[in-house]
Steps between C-alpha positions, in 0.01 A plus 500: 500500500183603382379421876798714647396826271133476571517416886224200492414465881624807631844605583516209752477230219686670249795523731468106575498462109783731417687343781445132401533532134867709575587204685388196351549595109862545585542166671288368210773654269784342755360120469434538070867621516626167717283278253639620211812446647501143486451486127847639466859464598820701560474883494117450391431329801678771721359801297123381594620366863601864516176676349307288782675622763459833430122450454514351855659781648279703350225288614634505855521882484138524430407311766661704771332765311186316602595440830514845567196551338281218702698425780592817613284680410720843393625682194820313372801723531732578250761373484338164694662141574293396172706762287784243542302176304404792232856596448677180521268368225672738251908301542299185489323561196826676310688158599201364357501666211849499392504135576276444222718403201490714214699413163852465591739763434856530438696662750500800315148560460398402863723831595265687267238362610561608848565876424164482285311366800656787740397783218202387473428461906662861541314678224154332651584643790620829385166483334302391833665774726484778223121466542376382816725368744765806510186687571390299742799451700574872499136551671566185701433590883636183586866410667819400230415110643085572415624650154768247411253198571241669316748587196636128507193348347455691156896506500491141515215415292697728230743224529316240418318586215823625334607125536198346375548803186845400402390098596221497247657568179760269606270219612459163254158506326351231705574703815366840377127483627621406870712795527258721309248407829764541730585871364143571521478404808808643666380871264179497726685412754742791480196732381312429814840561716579851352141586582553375811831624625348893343181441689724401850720752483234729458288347783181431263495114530250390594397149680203378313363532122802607272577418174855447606416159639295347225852613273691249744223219483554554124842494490570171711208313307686625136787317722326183571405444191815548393612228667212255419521567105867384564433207672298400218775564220776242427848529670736661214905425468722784558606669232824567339668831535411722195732816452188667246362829589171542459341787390279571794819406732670820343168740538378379794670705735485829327118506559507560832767752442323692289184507666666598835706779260145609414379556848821652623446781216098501629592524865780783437273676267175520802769464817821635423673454801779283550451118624813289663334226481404524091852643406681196692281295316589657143851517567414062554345458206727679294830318588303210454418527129838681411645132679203299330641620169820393527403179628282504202797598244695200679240237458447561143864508462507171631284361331606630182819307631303147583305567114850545326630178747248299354501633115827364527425188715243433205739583212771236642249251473323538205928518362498132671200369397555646140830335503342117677288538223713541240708230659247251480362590164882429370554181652145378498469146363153659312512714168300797588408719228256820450260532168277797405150475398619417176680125626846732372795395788612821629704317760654196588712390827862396460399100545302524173891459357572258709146302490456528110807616349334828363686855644301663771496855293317308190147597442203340278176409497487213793273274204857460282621256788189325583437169327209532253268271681511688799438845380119497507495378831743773628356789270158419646674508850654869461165626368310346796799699715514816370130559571583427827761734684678345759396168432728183512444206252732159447602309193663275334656537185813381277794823428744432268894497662743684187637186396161454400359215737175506672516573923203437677413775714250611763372850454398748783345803362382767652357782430691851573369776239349661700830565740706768411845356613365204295292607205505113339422134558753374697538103382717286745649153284597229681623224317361154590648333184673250731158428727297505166730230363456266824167529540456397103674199611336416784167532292651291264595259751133518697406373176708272293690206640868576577607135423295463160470852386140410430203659629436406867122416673395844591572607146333202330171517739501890424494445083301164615211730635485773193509193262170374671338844511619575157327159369162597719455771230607344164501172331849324640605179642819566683588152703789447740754249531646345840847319414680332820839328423482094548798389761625894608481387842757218437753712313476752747587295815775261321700803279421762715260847460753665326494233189068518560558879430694480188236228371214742538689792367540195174184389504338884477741576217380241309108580571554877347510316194127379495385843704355704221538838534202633651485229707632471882724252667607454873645324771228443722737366773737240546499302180127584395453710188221656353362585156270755369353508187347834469268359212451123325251387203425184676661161680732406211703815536500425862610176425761652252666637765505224735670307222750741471581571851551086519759516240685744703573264750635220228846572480710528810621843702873577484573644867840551657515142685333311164227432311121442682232362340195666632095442447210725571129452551270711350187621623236681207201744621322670233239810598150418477394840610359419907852425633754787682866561471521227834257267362689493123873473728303221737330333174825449331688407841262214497580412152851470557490278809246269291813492304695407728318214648447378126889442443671851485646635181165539346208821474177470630198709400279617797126291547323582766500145643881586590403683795409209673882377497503838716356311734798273607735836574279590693568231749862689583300810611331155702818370607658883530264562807581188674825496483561798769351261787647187350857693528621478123618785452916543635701842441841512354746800521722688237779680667520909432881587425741800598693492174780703616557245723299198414333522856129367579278860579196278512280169385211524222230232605318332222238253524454136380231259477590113523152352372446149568439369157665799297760540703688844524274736324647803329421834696388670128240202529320560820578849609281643193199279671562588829537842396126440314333317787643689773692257627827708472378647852515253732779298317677847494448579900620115547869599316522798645468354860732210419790676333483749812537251692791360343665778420496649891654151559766572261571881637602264842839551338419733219325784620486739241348189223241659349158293309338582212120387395317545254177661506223472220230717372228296681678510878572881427052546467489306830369681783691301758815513314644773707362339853686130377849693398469682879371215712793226376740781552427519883437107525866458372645848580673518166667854458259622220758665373683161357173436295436587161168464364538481080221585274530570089477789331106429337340371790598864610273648255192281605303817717783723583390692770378201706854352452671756574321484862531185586892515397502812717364274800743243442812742499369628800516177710925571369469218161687573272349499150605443104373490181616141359587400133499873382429589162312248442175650590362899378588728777572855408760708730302719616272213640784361690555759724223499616557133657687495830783265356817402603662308285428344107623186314595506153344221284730240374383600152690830577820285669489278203532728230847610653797529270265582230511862291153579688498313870769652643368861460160432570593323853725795576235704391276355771770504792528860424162567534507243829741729657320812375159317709743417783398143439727178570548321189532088492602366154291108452569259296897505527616168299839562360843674612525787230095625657663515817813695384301717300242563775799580781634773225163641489519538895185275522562403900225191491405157319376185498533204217567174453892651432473465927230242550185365402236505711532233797342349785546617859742278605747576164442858554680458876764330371555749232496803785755333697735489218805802520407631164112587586613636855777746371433879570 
């Protein structure tokens, strides 16, 4: 531009320049405009399609312009061909330009916004011909076509920047600085044309060197970049209609009304003669604004109409949600109840009445219902709260109902002092009395023995350990005794495991009697018992003991099929300060079997020598590992029982070992050293293979049979145990959904999260999983949802203590919480007709016993599917 004003190179040059850069900026301006294009969609996409165009025709007009100029070589006439490309640029770029969305109006303000875009076009106008072009056309020497052409191009350019004035205000924030660049570049655009169209119709244009042109190279390069500061923006979503008026919507158009007012009193005041052309033009602009107002009065009535619709749209639901709430805090199975600062109840919900007997209107201090030994805890608690607005904090603490009993409850409190609608501590009781209860017994039964009442091996280890630690410190000689019953096995096969029970339950009523009181007793398992002796002066009380626990077994026991006379060995292991809980347990172990060999019904103190005797058990760890390849194992089945119907739902494999000089051995014999050794996982892929097998043989005709196996704590750690349970699925093509894989409760607890994976893996090959002999082990609730079961057993302890004041509502107690888990319950250990018409009142739907059938081999077990009874539906 600076080039064009100077005339570098002599008028020759300068014309080339002016020429060139009033060709090529526009088309420059025209390919920015089709780039940023692309980086939109929809009316974007067309607005800047549009604005490209119009740069092109402007373009093209400059070049026949230039063509004059160079080619031939003459003045270029006005109006010329290229007059056409400048004039069609203007519809293209007002397409453009109202193609570019703005925020979306209602339909309302849209009207409005069209009369404020023809005020403001007309006043500009009234303003340009009050003080240049009405002069100029008046002096115009030129034809009406010559005037009209020249008049077109400030007329339109008036146009367009009245769009892009009432666009702005109106445009999102993000689109704001393109638009601003496009008004400045269509105001020098429109500057450069007045000057233009006064300077043709007055025949002083010249061809080379004015200003004019360098106003259109600025105006189309404001336009191009434009175009590439939107290409570099993000797209934006259209927007929703909004019915607001702004501020600057409602003053915008009186600007240019008031300036052109302004020069309308200038011009009369130096002219004074009368102008058709500004009257016309007054006459526009006021029937404009008197319709503009009322369009005005009718969009705020409306929205005053759409405000008051959705007042009311808002009042109806806050009535809804005011009465949902009130709904829920009445029949809400939770106490809720506000206290001040000063723990004073200013109100409680109607289910405090029903919860704890007390009337919802009653107020106190919350501390008269807590049980002492809780209060510090829960004081301590609201302090820590009410420094903290809006915090939440749980606890658990004992209320007192009105007939004055004790309900567990879990508290929610949170903190709402600071909330006006609030102003309190809003405490939300939920009574877990019932879950408190179960979970006491289930603690109780993780750690006593449900047959004997007695501590159980967990328990005794646990007091076992702290005994040890306790004697590290001070000066005494605790010592544990091992006592295994002489001959258990025998009365146990020939009168059956219900007379071995009551037996045990005899024998550990009679060994209370020696127990001192700070001392511990326990079934260790099976018919092993241990002793501890918290603290002896020396041998001869341990012998003391011994002596006594012998004379309990003198006289006989009195059970419900006769009297048994009954032995024990005893095995002595005093402290000597080196040994560990499992060294004093193993020491004494060893004592007892020295017992044993010596004769039975006799005590044995520990001597280190003993452990050599050791020795010869561990040849069946010996004879344990070759008895996989020498094929001594066999598998025997236990039918699982509808007991609606007394159908067969399934087969429980167990294993057996027939050793060739012991014969069968007991499973509680070897498992616990294959378990130890490792063993268990190869044995335990061998029964798993082989009971698939059998059992797909059995589906043949029973397709829905399911299998059950038992999996132990040592195959659950195995790596491979996943890849075994998947490959002899395919090699048989068993439907994994008729196999149950069992596991107890406390091998559960052994490294949590990596169980819960690998029982995640299995129930994703479609095994089904349960937790056998529950309540045995310590599982809390809250643990066992995390594990992917899908069905549990109940212990035989549990089915056992049936008919009695406690059993039955403890194993209803557990099928409630079974159905609350969504778990399938299977009752074992099913021996006599009044368990099974208790359990089928109870609506237990599974079971398994000797009451059906004792565990038998392969061949029985066919025989006993084909009979009508196990096949009924």
């Amino acid at each position: 531009m600076a080039w064009i004003q100077l005339r570098i190179g002599g008028p020759t040059l300068t014309t080339a320049a002016d020429d060139g850069y009033s060709t090529l900026v526009p088309m420059a301006a025209a390919l920015a405009c089709w780039w940023a294009s692309r980086r939109y969609a929809g009316r974007s996409r067309a607005g800047w399609i549009l604005l490209g165009a119009s740069a092109l025709s402007w373009g093209l007009g400059s070049a026949i312009w230039s063509y004059y100029d160079f080619v031939l070589k003459q003045t270029v006439p006005f109006p010329s061909p290229a007059d056409a490309g400048f004039l069609l640029a203007v519809p293209l770029a007002v397409a453009g330009l109202l193609s570019l969305p703005g925020a979306a109006l209602a339909q309302t303000s849209r009207l409005r916004t069209l009369f404020d875009g023809s005020i403001i076009a007309i006043a500009l106008l009234f303003i340009s011909w009050s003080t240049a072009l009405g002069a100029a056309y008046s002096q115009a020497s030129g034809g009406l076509w010559e005037k009209a052409i020249g008049l077109a191009y400030p007329m339109t350019d008036v146009v367009m920047a009245s769009i892009v004035l009432f666009l702005l205000p109106r445009a999102p924030a993000a689109r704001r600085v393109p638009l601003l660049l496009l008004g400045a570049g269509i105001l020098a655009n429109t500057v450069s044309d007045s000057v233009f169209t006064y300077l043709q119709l007055a025949h002083t244009y010249g061809n080379v060197g004015n200003a004019i042109d360098a106003g259109w190279v600025l105006g189309f390069g404001l336009i191009a970049l434009a175009a590439v500061r939107a290409s570099s923006g993000r797209s934006l979503p259209a927007s929703r209609p909004d019915e607001r008026i702004s501020r600057v919507g409602i003053l915008l158009p009186y600007g240019p009304v008031a300036l052109a007012g302004i020069f309308a009193i200038i011009r009369e005041a130096t002219v004074g003669s009368f102008d058709l052309f500004l009257f016309i033009a007054g006459l526009l602009v006021a029937a404009l604004l008197v319709v503009r107002q009322l369009l005005t009065l009718f969009e705020n009535l409306s929205l005053n109409r759409s405000l008051e619709a959705k007042v009311e749209a808002g009042t109806a639901e806050l009535r809804r949600s005011e009465e949902r709430f009130r709904s829920l805090v009445q029949h809400s199975s939770d106490a809720i109840t506000i206290i001040d600062a000063g723990y004073i109840a200013r109100y409680a919900s109607p289910s405090v009445e029903r919860i704890f007997g007390y009337r919802s209107d009653a107020a106190g201090p919350i501390f008269d219902v807590v049980n002492p030994d809780d209060r510090p805890g829960l004081q301590a608690l609201l302090e820590s709260l009410v420094a903290r607005p809006g915090s939440t904090a749980t606890i658990d603490a004992r209320l007192r109902h009105r007939d004055g009993s004790w309900r567990y409850c879990e508290l929610t409190i949170t903190n709402l002092l600071q909330d006006p609608s609030v102003g309190g501590l809003v405490i939300n009781a939920r009574d877990i009395t019932d879950r408190k209860t179960l979970e006491e017994q289930l603690t109780h039964q993780a750690f006593h023995d449900s047959l004997t009442g007695i501590a159980n091996r967990a328990l005794f280890m646990d007091r076992l350990r702290q005994t040890i630690a306790r004697a590290a410190r001070r000066t005494e000689k605790p010592a544990v005794m091992f006592l295994d019953l002489d001959g258990f096995k025998t009365v146990n096969d020939s009168l059956g495991h219900g007379v071995g029970d009551e037996l045990l339950a005899a024998v550990a009523t009679r060994l209370r009697v020696v127990v001192r009181a700070g001392d511990t007793m326990a079934r260790l398992g099976g018919d092993e018992f241990g002793i501890l002796l918290e603290d002896t002066e020396g041998p001869e009380v341990l012998v003391n003991v011994a002596d006594r626990l012998t004379e309990q077994f003198q006289a006989p026991f009195a059970l419900d099929t006769g009297e048994i006379f009954m032995s024990a060995s005893v095995g002595i292991a005093p402290f000597t300060g080196r040994e560990t809980a499992d060294d004093l347990l193993r020491n004494a172990d060893i004592a007892m079997y020295t017992a044993k060999a010596a004769g039975r019904a006799r005590y044995q103190m520990f001597n280190p020598w003993m452990r050599e005797a050791a020795v010869t058990r561990l040849q069946l760890e010996t004879d344990l590992q070759r008895a996989l390849e020498r094929h001594e194992f066999f598998l025997v089945y236990q039918p699982l029982v509808a007991l609606d119907s007394g159908a067969a739902l399934g087969v429980e494999v167990l294993l057996r070992w027939q050793h060739p000089k012991q014969g069968v051995v007991a499973p509680m014999e070897f498992i616990p050293v294959a378990e130890r050794t490792g063993l268990i996982v190869p044995i335990g892929r061998w029964v798993l293979r082989e009971a698939v097998r059998q059992v797909k043989a059995w589906q043949a005709t029973r397709a829905t049979l399911g299998l059950s196996v038992n999996v132990s704590a040592r195959q659950l750690r195995d790596a491979d145990l996943v890849q075994d349970v998947r490959q002899i699925l395919q090699e048989s093509q068993l439907d994994p959904q008729t196999l149950t894989l069992e596991m107890t409760e406390s091998i559960l607890m052994e490294d949590v999260e990596a169980t819960i994976r690998v029982l995640q893996a299995l129930h994703e090959l479609g095994v089904r999983l349960a937790i056998d002999d529950f309540g045995t082990g310590y599982s809390s609730l809250s643990y066992l949802r995390k594990f992917p079961f899908d069905s549990m057993k109940i212990d035989r302890s549990f089915v056992g203590g049936l008919g009695t004041a406690e059993g039955e509502p403890l194993v209803g107690t557990i099928l409630q919480m079974a159905e609350s888990l969504k778990l399938e319950v299977v009752a074992e250990g099913i021996e006599r007709p009044e368990q099974l018409a208790e359990l089928k009142r109870l609506e237990c739907k599974g079971g398994q016993g000797f009451y059906f059938s004792k565990p038998i081999s392969a061949e029985a077990m066919a025989a006993y599917l084909a009979q009508p009874q196990a096949t009924a539906a």
